[in-house]
NUBA-895522 format. One record per residue (C-alpha): residue number from 0; residue in one letter; chain; z, y, x. Coordinates in Angstrom, 3 decimals, decimal comma, padded with zeros to 6 digits. Last residue first. Layout:
BEGIN
(node NUM; A; A; (Z; Y; X)),
...
***
This chain:
BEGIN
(node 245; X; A; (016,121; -020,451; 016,630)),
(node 244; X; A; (014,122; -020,927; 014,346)),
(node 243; X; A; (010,841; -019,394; 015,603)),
(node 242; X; A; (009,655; -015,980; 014,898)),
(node 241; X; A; (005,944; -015,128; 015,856)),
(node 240; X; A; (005,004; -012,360; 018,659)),
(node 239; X; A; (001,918; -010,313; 017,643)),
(node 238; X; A; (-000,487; -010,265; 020,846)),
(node 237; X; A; (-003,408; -011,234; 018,951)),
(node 236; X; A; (-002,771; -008,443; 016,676)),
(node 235; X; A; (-005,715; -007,693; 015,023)),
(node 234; X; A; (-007,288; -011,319; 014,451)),
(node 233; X; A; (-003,609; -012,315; 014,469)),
(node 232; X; A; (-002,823; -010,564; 011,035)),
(node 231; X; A; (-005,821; -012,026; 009,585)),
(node 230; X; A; (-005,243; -015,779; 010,741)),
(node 229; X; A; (-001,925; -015,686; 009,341)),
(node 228; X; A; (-002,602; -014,660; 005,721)),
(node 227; X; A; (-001,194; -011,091; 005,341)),
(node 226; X; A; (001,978; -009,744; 003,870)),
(node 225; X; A; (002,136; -006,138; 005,696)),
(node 224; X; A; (005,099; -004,527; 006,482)),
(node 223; X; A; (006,953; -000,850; 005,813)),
(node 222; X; A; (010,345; -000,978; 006,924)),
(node 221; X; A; (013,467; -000,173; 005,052)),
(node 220; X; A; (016,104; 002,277; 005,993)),
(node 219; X; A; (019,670; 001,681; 006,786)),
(node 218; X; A; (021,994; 003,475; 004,472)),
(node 217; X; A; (025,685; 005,092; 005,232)),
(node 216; X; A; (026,420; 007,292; 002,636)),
(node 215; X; A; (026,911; 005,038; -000,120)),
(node 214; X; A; (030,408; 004,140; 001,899)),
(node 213; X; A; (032,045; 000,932; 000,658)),
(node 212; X; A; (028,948; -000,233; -000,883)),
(node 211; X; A; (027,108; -000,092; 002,534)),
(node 210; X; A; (023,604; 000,554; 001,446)),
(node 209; X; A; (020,806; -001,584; 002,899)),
(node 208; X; A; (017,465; 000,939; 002,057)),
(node 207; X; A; (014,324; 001,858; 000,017)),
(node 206; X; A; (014,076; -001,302; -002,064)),
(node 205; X; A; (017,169; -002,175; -002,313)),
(node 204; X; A; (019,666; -004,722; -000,836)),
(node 203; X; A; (023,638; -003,707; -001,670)),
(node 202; X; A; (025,824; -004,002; 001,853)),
(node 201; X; A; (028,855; -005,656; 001,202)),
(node 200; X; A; (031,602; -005,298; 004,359)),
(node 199; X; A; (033,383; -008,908; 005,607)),
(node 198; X; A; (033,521; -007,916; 008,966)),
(node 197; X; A; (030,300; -008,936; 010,641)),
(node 196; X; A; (028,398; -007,799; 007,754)),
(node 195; X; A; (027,450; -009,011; 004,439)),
(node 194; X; A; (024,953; -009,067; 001,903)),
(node 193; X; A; (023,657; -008,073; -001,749)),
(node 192; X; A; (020,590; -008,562; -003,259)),
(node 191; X; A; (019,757; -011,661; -002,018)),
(node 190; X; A; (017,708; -013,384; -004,718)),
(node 189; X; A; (019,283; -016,097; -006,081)),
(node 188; X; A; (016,846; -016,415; -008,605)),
(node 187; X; A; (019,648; -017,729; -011,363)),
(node 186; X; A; (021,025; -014,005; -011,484)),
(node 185; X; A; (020,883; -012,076; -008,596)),
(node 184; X; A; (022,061; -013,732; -005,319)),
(node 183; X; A; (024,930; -012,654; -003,035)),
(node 182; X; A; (027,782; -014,208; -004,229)),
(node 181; X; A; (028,286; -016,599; -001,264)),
(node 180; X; A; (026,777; -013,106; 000,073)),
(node 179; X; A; (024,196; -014,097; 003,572)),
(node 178; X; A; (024,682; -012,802; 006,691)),
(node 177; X; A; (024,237; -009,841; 008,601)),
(node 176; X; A; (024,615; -008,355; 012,259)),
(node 175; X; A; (025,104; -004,499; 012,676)),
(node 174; X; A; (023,206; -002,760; 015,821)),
(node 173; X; A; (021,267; -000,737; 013,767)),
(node 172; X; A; (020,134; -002,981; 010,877)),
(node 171; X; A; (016,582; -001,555; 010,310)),
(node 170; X; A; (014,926; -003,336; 007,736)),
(node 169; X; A; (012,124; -006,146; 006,675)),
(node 168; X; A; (011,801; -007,355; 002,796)),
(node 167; X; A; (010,448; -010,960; 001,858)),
(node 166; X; A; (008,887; -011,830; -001,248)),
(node 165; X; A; (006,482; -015,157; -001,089)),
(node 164; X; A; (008,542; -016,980; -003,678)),
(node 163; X; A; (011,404; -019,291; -005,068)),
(node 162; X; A; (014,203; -018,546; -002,145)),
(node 161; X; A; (013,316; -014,839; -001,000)),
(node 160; X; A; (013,287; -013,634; 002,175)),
(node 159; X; A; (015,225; -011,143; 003,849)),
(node 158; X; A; (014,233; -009,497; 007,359)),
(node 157; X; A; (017,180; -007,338; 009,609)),
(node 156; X; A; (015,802; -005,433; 012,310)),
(node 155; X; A; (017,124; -004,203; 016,097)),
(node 154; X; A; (014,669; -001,950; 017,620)),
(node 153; X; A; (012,975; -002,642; 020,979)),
(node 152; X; A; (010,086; -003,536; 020,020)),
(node 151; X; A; (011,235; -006,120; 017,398)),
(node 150; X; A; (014,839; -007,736; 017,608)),
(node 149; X; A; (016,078; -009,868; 015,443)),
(node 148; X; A; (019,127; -010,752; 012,596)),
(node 147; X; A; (017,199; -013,119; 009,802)),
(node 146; X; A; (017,824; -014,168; 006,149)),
(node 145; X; A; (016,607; -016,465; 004,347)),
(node 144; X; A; (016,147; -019,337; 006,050)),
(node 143; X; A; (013,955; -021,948; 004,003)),
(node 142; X; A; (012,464; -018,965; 002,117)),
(node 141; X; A; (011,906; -017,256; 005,728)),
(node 140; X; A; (010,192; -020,395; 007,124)),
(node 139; X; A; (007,498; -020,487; 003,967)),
(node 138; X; A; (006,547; -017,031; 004,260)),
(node 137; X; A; (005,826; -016,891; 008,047)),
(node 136; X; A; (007,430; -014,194; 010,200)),
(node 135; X; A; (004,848; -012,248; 012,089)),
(node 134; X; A; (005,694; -010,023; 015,245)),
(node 133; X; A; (004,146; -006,682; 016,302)),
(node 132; X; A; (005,152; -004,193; 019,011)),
(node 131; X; A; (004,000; -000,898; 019,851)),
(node 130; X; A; (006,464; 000,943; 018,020)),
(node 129; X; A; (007,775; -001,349; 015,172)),
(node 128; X; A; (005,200; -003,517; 013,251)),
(node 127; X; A; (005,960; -005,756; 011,288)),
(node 126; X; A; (003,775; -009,331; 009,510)),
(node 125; X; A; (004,794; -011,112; 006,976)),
(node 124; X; A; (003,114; -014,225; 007,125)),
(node 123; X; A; (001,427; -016,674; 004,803)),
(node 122; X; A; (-000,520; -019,717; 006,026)),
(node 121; X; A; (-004,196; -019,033; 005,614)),
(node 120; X; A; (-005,100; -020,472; 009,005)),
(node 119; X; A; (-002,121; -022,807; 009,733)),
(node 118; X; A; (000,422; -021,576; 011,840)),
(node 117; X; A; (000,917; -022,347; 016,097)),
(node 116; X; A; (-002,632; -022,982; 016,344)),
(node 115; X; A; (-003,969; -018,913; 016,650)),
(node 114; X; A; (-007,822; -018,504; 016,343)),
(node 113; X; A; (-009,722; -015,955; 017,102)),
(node 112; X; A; (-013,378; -015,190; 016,579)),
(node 111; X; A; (-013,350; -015,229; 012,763)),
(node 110; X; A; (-016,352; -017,244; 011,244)),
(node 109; X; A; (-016,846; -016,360; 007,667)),
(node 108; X; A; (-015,265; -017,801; 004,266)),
(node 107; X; A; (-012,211; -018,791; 005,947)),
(node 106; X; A; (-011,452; -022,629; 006,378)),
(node 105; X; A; (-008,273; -024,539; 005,207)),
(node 104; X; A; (-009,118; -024,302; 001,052)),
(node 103; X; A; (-006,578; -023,682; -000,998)),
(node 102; X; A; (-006,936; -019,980; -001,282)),
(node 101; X; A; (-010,727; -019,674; -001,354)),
(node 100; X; A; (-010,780; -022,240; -004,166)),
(node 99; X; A; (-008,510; -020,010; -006,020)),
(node 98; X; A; (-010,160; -016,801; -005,399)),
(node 97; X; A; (-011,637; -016,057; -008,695)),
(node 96; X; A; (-009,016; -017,757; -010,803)),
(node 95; X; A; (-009,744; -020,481; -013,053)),
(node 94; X; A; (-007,988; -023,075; -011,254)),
(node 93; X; A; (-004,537; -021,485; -011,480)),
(node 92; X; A; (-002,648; -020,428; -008,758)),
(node 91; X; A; (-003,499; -016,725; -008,581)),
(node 90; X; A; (-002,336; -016,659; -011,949)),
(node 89; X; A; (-004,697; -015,728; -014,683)),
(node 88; X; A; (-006,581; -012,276; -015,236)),
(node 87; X; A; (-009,669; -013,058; -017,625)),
(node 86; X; A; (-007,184; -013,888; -020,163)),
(node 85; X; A; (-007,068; -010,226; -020,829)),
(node 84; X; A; (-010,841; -009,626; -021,415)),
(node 83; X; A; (-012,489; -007,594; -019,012)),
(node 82; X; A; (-013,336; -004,314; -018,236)),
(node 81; X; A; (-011,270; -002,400; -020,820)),
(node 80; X; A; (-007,681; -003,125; -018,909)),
(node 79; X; A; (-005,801; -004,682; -021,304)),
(node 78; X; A; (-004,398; -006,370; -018,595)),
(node 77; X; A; (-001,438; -003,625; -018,528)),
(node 76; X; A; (-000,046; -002,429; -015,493)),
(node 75; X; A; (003,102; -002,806; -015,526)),
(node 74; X; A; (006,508; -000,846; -015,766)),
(node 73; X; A; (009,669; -001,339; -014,704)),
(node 72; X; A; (013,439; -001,105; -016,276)),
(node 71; X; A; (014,316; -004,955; -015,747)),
(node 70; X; A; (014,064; -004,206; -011,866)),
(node 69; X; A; (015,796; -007,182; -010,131)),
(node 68; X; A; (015,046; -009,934; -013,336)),
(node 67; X; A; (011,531; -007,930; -013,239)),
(node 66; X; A; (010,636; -008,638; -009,815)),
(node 65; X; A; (011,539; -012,197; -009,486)),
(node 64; X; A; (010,065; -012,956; -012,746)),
(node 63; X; A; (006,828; -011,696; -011,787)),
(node 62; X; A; (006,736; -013,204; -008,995)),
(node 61; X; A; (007,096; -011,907; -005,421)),
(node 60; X; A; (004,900; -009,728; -002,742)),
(node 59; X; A; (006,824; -007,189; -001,574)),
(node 58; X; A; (005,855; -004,019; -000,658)),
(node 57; X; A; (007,095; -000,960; 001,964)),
(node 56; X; A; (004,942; 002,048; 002,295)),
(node 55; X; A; (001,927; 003,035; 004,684)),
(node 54; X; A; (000,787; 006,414; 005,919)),
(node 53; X; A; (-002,755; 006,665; 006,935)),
(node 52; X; A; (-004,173; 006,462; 010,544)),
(node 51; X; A; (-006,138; 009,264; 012,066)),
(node 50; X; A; (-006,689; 009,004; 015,759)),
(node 49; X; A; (-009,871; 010,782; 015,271)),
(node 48; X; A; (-012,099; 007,855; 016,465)),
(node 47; X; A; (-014,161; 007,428; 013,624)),
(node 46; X; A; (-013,237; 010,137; 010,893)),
(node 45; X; A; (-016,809; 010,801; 010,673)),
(node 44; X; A; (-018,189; 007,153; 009,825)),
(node 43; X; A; (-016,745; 003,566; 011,431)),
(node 42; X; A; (-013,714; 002,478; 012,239)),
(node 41; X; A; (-011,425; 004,592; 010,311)),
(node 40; X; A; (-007,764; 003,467; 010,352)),
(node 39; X; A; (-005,118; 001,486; 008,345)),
(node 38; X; A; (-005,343; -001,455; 010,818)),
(node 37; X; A; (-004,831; -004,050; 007,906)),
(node 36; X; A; (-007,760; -002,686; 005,662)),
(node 35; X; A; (-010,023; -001,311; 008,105)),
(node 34; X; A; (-011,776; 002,161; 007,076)),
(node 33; X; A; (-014,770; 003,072; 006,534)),
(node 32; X; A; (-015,527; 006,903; 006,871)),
(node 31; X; A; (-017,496; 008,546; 003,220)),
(node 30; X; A; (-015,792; 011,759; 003,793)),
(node 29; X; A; (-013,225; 012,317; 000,593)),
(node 28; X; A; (-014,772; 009,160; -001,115)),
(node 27; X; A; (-012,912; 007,258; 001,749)),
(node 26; X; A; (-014,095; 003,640; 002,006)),
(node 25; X; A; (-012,922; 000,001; 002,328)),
(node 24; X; A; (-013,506; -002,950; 004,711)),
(node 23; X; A; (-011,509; -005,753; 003,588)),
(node 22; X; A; (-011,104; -008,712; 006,199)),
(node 21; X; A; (-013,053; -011,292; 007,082)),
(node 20; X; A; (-013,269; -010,236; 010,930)),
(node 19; X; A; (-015,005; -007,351; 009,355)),
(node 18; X; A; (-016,033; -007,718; 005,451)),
(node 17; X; A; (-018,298; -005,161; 004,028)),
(node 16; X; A; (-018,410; -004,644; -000,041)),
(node 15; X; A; (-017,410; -000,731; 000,876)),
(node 14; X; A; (-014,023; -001,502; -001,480)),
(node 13; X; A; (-013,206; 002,114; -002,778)),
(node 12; X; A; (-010,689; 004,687; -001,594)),
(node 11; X; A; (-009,187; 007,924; -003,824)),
(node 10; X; A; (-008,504; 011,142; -002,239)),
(node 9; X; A; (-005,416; 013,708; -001,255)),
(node 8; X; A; (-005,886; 016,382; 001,191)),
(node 7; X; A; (-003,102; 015,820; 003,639)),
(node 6; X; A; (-004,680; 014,676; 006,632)),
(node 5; X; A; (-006,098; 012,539; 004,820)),
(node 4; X; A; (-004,091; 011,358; 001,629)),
(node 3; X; A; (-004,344; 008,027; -000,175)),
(node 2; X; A; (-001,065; 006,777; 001,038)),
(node 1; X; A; (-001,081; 003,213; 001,460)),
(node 0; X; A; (000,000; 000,000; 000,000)),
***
């Protein structure tokens, strides 16, 4: 999720149609660059080389029922959309869905030129970036662990996974260590939306910040990530560390 602003003077983006390293190339309808979709800056038109990159903000990609048992007070966008038919828009994992055979199968569409072994192709990762440094977390190992106290270019970061789906959450933890709420979850999800330090302290989980419920005050900010398939978040960071149980 980015900010559609250039430099400050707001704009919309379209999808271009063109694919690079089989990932989305879009467009600026503001000067007509293209853009990369995981780099977040122009690669090709008059913006190319500018050192331009747009602002990014935090996601999470979760279920439905994840996301509204933590934020019952949301809206949605409605599938009523006046293009197609609601049923049109079915689960990602059902048959009928546009992509689905893309999904499950092991092979990308087009020939990438680099390959990483350690992860299947289209595995799931989250992938952070903090300063110069990049390191992917897969999906599957953070729902199996939950929670995780690291160390990314040179900053010290918390990452929270869900149990029952592909949401996970990176933040700043400042020197403070974390574990896991016996009471921590929400509801029957078991989300954890609330943790606790070294010393017993509850920190409450948003989705801007950590907040330490004994002082509101003191927050520890969220960091924007990416949730990318594994063999697109290597093809532009082949350097990208990737965490390991330890």
């Amino acid at each position: 999720m980015y900010s559609a602003k250039i430099n400050g003077e707001p704009t919309t983006f379209g999808t271009s149609g063109m694919l690079y390293r089989s990932n989305k190339v879009m467009y600026d309808r503001l000067t007509n660059s293209l853009w990369s979709q995981l780099t977040r800056e122009p690669v090709i038109g008059p913006l190319w080389d500018s050192g331009i990159k747009l602002d990014y903000f935090p996601v999470v990609l979760t279920t439905w029922e994840e996301w509204l048992e933590l934020h019952p007070d949301t809206t949605v966008l409605d599938r009523e959309t006046g293009l197609y038919p609601a049923e049109f828009y079915v689960p990602e994992e059902h048959p009928r869905a546009i992509y689905y055979d893309y999904f499950n199968a092991p092979e990308t569409m087009f020939p990438v030129p680099q390959r990483d072994g350690r992860l299947e192709t289209k595995d799931v990762v989250l992938g952070v970036q903090v300063n110069d440094s990049y390191k992917a977390y897969s999906s599957a190992a953070l729902r199996e662990r939950r929670i995780v106290n690291d160390a990314v270019g040179g900053e010290e970061i918390l990452v929270l996974g869900s149990a029952v789906s592909q949401g996970a959450r990176a933040y700043y933890r400042g020197g403070t260590t974390f574990k896991l709420s016996p009471n921590g979850g929400s509801g029957h999800l078991d989300i954890p939306s609330v943790i606790v330090d070294a010393d017993g302290g509850r920190w409450q989980v948003t989705e801007e910040f950590l907040v330490n419920t004994a002082d509101e005050s003191e927050k520890l900010a969220r960091i924007p990530t990416h949730m990318s398939f594994w063999f697109g978040w290597f093809q532009f960071h082949p350097d990208t560390e990737l965490y390991t149980e330890p």
